[in-house]
C-alpha positions in Angstrom: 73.2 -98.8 13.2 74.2 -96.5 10.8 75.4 -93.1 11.3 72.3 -91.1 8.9 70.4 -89.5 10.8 67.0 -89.0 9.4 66.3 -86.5 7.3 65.9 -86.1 3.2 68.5 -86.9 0.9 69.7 -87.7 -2.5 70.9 -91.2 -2.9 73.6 -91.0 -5.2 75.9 -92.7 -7.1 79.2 -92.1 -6.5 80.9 -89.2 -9.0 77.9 -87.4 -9.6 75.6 -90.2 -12.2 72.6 -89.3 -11.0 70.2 -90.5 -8.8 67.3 -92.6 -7.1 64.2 -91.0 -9.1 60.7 -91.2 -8.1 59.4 -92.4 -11.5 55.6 -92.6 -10.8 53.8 -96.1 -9.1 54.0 -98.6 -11.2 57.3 -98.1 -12.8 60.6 -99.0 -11.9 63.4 -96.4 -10.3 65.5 -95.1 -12.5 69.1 -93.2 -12.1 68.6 -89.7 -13.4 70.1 -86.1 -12.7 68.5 -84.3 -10.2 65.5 -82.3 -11.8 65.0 -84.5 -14.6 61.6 -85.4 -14.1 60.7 -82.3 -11.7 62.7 -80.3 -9.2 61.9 -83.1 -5.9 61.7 -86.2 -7.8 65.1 -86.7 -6.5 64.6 -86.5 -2.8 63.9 -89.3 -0.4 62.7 -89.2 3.4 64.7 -91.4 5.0 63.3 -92.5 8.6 65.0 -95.2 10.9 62.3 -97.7 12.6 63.7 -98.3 16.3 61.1 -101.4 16.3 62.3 -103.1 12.8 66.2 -101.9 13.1 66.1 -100.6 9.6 65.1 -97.5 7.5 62.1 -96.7 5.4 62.7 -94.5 2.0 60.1 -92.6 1.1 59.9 -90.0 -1.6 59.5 -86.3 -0.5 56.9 -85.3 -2.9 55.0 -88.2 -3.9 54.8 -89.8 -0.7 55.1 -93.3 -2.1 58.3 -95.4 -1.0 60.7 -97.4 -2.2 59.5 -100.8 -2.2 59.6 -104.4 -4.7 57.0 -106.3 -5.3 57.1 -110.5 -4.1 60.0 -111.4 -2.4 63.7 -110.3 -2.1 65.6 -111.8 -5.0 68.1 -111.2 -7.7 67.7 -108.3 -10.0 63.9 -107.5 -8.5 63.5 -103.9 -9.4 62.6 -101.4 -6.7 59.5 -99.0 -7.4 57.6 -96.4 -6.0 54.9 -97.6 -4.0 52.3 -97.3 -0.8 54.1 -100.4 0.9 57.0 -99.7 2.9 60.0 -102.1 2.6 62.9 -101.8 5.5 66.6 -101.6 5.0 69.7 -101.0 6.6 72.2 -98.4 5.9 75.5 -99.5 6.0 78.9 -98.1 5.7 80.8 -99.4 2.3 83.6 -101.5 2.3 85.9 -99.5 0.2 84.3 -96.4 -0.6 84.0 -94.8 3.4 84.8 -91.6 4.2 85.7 -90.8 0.8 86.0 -87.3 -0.4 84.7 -85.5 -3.5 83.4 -82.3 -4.8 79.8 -81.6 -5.2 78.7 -79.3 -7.9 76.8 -76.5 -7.0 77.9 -76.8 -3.6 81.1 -74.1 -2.0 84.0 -75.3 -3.9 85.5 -76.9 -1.2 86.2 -81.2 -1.0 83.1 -82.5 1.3 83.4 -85.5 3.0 80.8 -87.7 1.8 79.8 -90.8 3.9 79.0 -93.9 1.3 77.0 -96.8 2.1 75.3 -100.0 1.0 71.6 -100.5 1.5 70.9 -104.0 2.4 67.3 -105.8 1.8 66.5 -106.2 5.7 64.4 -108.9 4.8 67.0 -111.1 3.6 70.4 -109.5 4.2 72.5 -111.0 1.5 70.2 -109.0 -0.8 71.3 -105.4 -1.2 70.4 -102.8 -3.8 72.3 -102.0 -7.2 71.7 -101.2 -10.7 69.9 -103.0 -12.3 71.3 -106.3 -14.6 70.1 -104.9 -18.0 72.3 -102.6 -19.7 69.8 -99.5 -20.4 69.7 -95.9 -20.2 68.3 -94.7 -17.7 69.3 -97.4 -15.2 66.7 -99.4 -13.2 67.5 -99.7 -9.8 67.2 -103.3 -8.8 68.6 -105.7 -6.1 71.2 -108.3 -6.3 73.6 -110.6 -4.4 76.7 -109.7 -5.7 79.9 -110.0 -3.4 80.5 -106.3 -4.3 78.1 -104.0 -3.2 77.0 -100.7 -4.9 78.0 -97.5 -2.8 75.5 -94.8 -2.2 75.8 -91.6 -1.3 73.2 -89.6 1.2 73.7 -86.3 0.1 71.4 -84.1 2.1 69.0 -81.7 0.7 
């Protein structure tokens, strides 16, 4: 298990590129600075399920939570919906215990833990950006051998 506790969060890219958005149901995630599309369109419930051995993300205000429609596969994006999907948390392979600054946080280096979120439906599956080349991103998932670090920065 990984070690996020529950709580909300941002999930972040690394060196401050935005983050997870709740973009509405129906539409795909997108990567976006925080307060882009409302001041807690950024933050994400994330609650561990003892019974399934994996997490739920849900977003704060809207409710709905991360979830793809049909079956885990390559580059099937991840949208805001009633459906809860489960994945695990892990810790990255080269970007743990990194450290960074934070902007508008103390001017001080944080330690921020980064992870990979893996599809705990079909674990070779985790969650990236998506394969087109578009501003914003999409958020999608993928099988790549290198897996996207995120950051849980709490809010």
């Amino acid at each position: 298990m990984s070690t996020i506790k529950d709580g909300v969060y941002a999930l972040e890219l690394p060196f401050e590129q935005g983050s997870m958005t709740d973009t509405g149901d129906g539409r795909w995630i997108s990567i976006l600075q925080p307060g882009s599309l409302g001041p807690d369109a950024h933050k994400v419930k994330v609650v561990y399920n003892k019974d399934k051995g994996a997490y739920t993300l849900q977003f704060e205000k809207s409710e709905l939570y991360i979830t793809f429609e049909g079956k885990p596969m390559i580059n099937n994006k991840l949208t805001p919906g009633d459906k809860p999907r489960y994945f695990q948390i892990k810790p990255h392979q080269y970007e743990e215990d990194k450290y960074m600054y934070v902007s508008g946080m103390p001017r001080q280096n944080l330690s921020l833990h980064a992870d990979s979120i893996i599809v705990a439906e079909d674990k070779k599956f985790h969650i990236s950006l998506a394969m087109e080349r578009i501003f914003p991103p999409w958020v999608a998932m993928n099988d790549f051998p290198e897996k996207q670090a995120w950051l849980f920065r709490k809010v």
